[in-house]
C-alpha positions in Angstrom: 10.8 51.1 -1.7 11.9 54.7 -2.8 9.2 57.1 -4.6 8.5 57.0 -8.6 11.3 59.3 -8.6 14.5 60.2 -7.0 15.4 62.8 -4.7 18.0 65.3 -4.1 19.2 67.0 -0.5 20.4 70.2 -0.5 21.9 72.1 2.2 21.5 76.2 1.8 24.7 78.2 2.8 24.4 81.5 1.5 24.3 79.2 -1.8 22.5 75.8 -2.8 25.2 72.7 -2.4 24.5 69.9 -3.2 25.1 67.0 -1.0 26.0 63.0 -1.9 25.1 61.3 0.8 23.1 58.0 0.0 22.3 56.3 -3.8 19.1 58.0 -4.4 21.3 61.6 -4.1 23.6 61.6 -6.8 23.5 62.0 -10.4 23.9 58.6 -11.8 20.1 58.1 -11.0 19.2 60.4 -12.9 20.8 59.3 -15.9 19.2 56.0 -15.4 15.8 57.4 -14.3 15.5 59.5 -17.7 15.8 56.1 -20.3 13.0 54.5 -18.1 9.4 54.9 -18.7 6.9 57.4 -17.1 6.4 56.6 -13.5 8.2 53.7 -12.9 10.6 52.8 -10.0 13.9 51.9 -9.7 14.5 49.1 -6.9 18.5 49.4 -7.3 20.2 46.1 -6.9 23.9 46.5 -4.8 25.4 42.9 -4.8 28.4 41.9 -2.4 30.9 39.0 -2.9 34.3 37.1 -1.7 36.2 34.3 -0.9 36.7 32.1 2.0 38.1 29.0 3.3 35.7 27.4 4.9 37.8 24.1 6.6 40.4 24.6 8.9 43.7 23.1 9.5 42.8 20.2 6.4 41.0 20.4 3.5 41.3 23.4 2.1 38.3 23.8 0.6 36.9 27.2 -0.6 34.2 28.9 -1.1 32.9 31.9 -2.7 29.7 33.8 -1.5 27.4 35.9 -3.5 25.2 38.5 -1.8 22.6 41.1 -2.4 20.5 44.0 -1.1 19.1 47.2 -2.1 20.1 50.8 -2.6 16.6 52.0 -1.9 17.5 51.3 1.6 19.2 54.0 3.6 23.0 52.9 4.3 22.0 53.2 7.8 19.7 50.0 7.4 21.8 48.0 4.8 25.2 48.7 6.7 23.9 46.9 10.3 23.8 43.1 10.5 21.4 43.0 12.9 19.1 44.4 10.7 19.4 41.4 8.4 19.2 44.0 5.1 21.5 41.4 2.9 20.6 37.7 1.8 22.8 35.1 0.5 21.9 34.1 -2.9 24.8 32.1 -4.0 27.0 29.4 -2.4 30.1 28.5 -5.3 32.6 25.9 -4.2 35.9 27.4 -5.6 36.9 24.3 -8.2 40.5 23.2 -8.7 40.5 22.0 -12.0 43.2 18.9 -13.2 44.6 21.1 -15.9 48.5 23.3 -15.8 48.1 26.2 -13.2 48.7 28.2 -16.3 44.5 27.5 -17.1 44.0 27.3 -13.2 42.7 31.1 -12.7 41.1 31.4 -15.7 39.0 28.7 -15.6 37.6 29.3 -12.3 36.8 33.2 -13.6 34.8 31.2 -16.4 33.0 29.0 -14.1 32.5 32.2 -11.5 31.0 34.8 -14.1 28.7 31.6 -15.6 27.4 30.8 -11.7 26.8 34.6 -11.5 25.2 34.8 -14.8 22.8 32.3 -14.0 21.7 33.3 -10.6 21.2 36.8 -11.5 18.9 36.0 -15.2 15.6 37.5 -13.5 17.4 40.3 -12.3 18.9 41.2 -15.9 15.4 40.7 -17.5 13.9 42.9 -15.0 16.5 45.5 -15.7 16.0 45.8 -19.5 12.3 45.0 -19.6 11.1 45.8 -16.2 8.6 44.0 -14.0 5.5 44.3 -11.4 6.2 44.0 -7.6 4.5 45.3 -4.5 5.7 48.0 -2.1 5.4 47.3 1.5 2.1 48.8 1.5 1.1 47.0 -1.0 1.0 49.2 -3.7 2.3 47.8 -7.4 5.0 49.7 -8.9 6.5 48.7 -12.0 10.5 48.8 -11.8 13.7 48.0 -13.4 16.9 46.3 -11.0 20.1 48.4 -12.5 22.9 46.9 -11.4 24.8 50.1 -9.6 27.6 48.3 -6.9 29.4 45.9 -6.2 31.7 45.6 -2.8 34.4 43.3 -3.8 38.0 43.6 -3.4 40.7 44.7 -5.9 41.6 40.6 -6.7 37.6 40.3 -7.2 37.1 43.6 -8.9 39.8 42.6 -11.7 38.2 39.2 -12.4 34.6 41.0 -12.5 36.1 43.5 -14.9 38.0 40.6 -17.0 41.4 42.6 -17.1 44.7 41.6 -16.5 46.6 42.1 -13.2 49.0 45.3 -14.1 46.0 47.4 -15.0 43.5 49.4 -13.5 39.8 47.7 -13.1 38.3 50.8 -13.3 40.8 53.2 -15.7 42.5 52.9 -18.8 45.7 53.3 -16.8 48.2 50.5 -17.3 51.1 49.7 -14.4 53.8 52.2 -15.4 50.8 55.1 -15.2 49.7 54.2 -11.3 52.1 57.1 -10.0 51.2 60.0 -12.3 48.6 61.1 -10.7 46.2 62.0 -13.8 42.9 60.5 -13.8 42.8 58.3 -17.0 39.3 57.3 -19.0 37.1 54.8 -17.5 37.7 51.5 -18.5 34.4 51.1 -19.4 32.0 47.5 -20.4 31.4 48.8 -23.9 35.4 49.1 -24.9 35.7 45.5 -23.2 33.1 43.8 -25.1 34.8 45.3 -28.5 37.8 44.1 -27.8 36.4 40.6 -26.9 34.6 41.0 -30.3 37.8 42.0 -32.2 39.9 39.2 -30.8 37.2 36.2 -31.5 37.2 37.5 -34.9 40.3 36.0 -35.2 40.6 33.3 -32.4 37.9 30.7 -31.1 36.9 32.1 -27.6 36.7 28.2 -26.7 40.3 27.8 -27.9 41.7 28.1 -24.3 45.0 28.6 -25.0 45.2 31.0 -28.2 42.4 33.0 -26.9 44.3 33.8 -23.6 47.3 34.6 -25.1 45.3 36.9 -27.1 43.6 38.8 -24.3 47.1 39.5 -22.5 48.4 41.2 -25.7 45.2 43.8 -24.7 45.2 43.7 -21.0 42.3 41.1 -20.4 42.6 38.5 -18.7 40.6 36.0 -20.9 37.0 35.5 -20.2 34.7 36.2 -23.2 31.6 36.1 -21.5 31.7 38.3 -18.3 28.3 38.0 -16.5 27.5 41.7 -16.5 27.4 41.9 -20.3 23.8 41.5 -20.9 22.9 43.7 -17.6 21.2 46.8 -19.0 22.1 49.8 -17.3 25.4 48.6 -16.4 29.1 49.0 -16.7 31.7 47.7 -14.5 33.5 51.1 -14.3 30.3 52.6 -12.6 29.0 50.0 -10.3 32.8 49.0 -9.0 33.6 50.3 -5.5 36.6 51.0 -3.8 36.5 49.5 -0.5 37.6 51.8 1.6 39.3 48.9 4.4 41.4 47.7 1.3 41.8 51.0 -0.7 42.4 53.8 2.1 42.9 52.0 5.7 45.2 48.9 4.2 47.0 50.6 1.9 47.9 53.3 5.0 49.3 50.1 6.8 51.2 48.7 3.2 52.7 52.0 2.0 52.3 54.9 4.1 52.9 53.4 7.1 56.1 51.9 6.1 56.9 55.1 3.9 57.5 56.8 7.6 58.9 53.5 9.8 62.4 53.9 7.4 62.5 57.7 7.8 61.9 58.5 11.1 63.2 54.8 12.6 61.5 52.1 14.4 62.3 52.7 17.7 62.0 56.6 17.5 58.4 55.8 16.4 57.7 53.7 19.2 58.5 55.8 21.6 56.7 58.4 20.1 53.3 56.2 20.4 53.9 55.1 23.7 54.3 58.7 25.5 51.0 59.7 23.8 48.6 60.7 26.6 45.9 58.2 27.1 42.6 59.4 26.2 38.6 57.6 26.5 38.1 56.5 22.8 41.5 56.3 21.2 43.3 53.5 21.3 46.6 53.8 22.9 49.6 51.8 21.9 51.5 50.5 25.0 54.6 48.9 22.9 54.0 51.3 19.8 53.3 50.6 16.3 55.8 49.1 14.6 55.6 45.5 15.8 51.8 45.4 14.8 50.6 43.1 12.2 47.0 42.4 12.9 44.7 45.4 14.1 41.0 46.4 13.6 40.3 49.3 11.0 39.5 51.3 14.0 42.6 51.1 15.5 44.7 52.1 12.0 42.6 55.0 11.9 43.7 56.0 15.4 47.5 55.7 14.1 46.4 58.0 11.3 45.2 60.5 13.5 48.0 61.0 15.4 50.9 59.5 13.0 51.3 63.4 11.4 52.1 65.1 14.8 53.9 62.1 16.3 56.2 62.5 13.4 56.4 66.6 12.7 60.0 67.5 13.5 61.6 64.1 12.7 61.1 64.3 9.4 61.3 67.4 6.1 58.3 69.5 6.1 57.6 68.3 2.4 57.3 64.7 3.8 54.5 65.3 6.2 52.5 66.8 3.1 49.8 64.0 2.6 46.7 63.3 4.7 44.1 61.2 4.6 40.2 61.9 5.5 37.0 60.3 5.5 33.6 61.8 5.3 30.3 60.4 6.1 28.3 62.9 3.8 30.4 64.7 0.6 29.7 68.2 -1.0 31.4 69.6 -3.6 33.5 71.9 -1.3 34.6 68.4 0.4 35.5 66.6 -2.8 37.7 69.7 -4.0 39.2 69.5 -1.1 39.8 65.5 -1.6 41.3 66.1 -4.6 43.3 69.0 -3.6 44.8 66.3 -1.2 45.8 64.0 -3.2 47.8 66.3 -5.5 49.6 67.6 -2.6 51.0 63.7 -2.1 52.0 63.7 -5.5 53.5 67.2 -5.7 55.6 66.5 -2.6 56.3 62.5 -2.9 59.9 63.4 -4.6 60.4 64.0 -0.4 59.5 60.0 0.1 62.3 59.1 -2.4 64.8 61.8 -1.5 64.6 59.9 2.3 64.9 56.4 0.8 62.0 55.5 2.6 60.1 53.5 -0.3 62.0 50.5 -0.5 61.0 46.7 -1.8 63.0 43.6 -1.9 66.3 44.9 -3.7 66.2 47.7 -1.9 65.0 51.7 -2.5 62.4 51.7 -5.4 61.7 55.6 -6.8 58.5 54.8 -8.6 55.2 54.4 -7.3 53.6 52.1 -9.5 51.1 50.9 -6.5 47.7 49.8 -8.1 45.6 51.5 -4.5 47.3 54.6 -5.2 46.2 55.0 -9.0 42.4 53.9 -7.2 42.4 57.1 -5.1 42.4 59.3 -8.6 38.8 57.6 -8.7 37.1 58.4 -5.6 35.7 62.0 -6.4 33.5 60.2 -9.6 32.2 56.9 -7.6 30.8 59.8 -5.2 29.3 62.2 -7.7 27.8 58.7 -9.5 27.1 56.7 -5.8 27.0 58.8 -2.6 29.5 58.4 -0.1 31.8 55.4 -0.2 31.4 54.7 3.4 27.8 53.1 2.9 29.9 50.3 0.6 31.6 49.0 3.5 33.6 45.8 3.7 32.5 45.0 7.0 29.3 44.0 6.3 30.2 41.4 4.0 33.3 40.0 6.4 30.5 39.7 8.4 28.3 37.7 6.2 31.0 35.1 5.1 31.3 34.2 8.7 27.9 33.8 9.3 26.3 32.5 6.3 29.4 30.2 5.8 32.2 29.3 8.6 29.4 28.6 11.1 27.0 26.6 8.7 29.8 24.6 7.4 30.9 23.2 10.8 27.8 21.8 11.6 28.1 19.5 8.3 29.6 16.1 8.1 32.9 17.7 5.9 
């Protein structure tokens, strides 16, 4: 358990910088720390969830997992399986309900937010009232259990937030704003619950049918009772994070990726993969890139590193302008630089279109209305409010649904 108080690092180069490493680092602690009574602690509660099928071949029955740890842990601990950091605390059969697969969604959202809701109660009371438990050397501290992550995906992140599909879970931006690149207001729990309040004024939140219709008008997706709405301390647009398999390394492979296979061509990109000098620790593509549907998040960022020099020459200068990093520990030079980076994409992506290399289904497409894109504007406030995205990992929780679920579930009589 962390001290009364939090902490701050700081690294001294002929000037103080601050550094957002782990939770206990940045300033959202703070903020939380100063509505909280004299010496008490925060034991902050990071939760983890997704979906899974858990028969194979026949059945098709799915389930979705709930999990939970702590941010007073360093991300060192909590990011290791081994070290056993996260427990299971929900099991929820994913329901297929007998109704038009208009309702279908909705309804299990309902029945998903009302299974959360119930499981986490103590947790909620803890947070707004606070409560006794020991340290591991037995000490008693009296703390509070703010809510401040949740590693979900961007399917799961939109049903926790309750908004419709075109919109951002975490931004005001709608779908025609994704390829701006301005940073819009945070879509935050307070301006949700209003608008749930303003529609029920006028619709029954029961009445299925009129209320959804309702929410689409203002970008919600339906549910009136989201479970996070009595959580004090909370708000969906703070404790949301991007996962950065799904939001940096996947959307690399989905956009990107593709972005440079119809400019510089298939089999020129090949070849330029396969002559690449083998080296220890780098994984080296033998038949080249192109062809490859499932890899490990290692191996896309091994294409990343080289992908820029591989292509320089085959392509304008002004399409090579966009690069993609990762750090383990941020400071404010870092996120600058971040930022810096992803204005360069947008001041140069005119490149992408001028070489027809966006295309969809009916061919070239000159927008960029891609949802993982408008995330990115993002990143630089969930650091300043969490620490470094890298401790939110996806991996852990992949890990979990396998062996909390898949291998239990075989040894059952389904």
């Amino acid at each position: 358990m962390s001290a009364t108080i939090p902490n701050s690092t700081w690294i001294v180069r002929l000037s103080f910088i601050n550094i957002h490493h782990h939770w206990l680092l940045p300033s959202s602690v703070w903020k939380i720390q100063d509505h909280l009574p004299v010496g008490t602690t925060q034991v902050p509660i990071i939760l983890g969830s997704d979906k899974t099928p858990v028969t194979r071949t026949t059945g098709g029955l799915e389930m979705h997992l709930l999990f939970i740890t702590i941010g007073n842990l360093n991300s060192d601990v909590h990011s290791k399986a081994t070290l056993q950091a996260w427990h299971c605390i929900a099991y929820m059969p994913i329901a297929k309900f007998c109704v038009h697969p208009d309702y279908q969604g909705i309804l299990q959202a309902w029945l998903w937010h009302k299974c959360v809701d119930l499981v986490c109660t103590t947790l909620k009371v803890a947070a707004k009232d606070g409560c006794f438990m020991p340290d591991p050397s037995r000490y008693i501290h009296y703390i509070f259990t703010p809510l401040i992550a949740h590693v979900c995906d961007l399917p799961e992140a939109t049903m926790i937030t309750i908004v419709s599909k075109n919109v951002s879970p975490i931004t005001m931006a709608l779908q025609e704003n994704f390829g701006f690149g301005f940073l819009y207001p945070p879509h935050t729990g307070q301006h949700t619950l209003k608008l749930i309040y303003e529609i029920s004024k006028a619709v029954d939140p029961w009445d299925l049918d009129k209320f959804q219709k309702a929410a689409k008008v203002v970008h919600l997706s339906g549910v009136h009772m989201p479970f996070w709405h009595d959580w004090a301390f909370t708000c969906p647009s703070v404790f949301l994070t991007a996962k950065v398999l799904h939001t940096c390394i996947k959307f690399f492979a989905d956009h990107p990726l593709n972005w440079i296979k119809e400019a510089v061509g298939k089999p020129e990109l090949d070849t330029c993969f396969m002559v690449q000098h083998k080296r220890v620790g780098t994984h080296h593509f033998t038949k080249g890139v192109t062809h490859v549907n499932q890899i490990t998040g290692w191996e896309h960022q091994d294409i990343q590193h080289t992908i820029i020099a591989s292509i320089a020459g085959a392509t304008p200068p002004r399409f090579i302008h966009s690069i993609c990093a990762q750090n383990l520990v941020h400071s404010p030079d870092s996120l600058k630089s971040m930022v810096q980076a992803l204005s360069d994409f947008h001041a140069f992506k005119d490149a992408i279109v001028d070489a027809e290399a966006r295309r969809g289904k009916k061919g070239v497409k000159e927008d960029f209305f891609i949802q993982k894109l408008e995330l990115l504007q993002s990143f630089r406030g969930m650091v300043e409010r969490l620490g470094t995205l890298m401790q939110f990992l996806a991996d852990m929780t992949e890990h979990l649904l396998i062996t909390h679920c898949k291998h239990l579930f075989k040894r059952t009589s389904r």
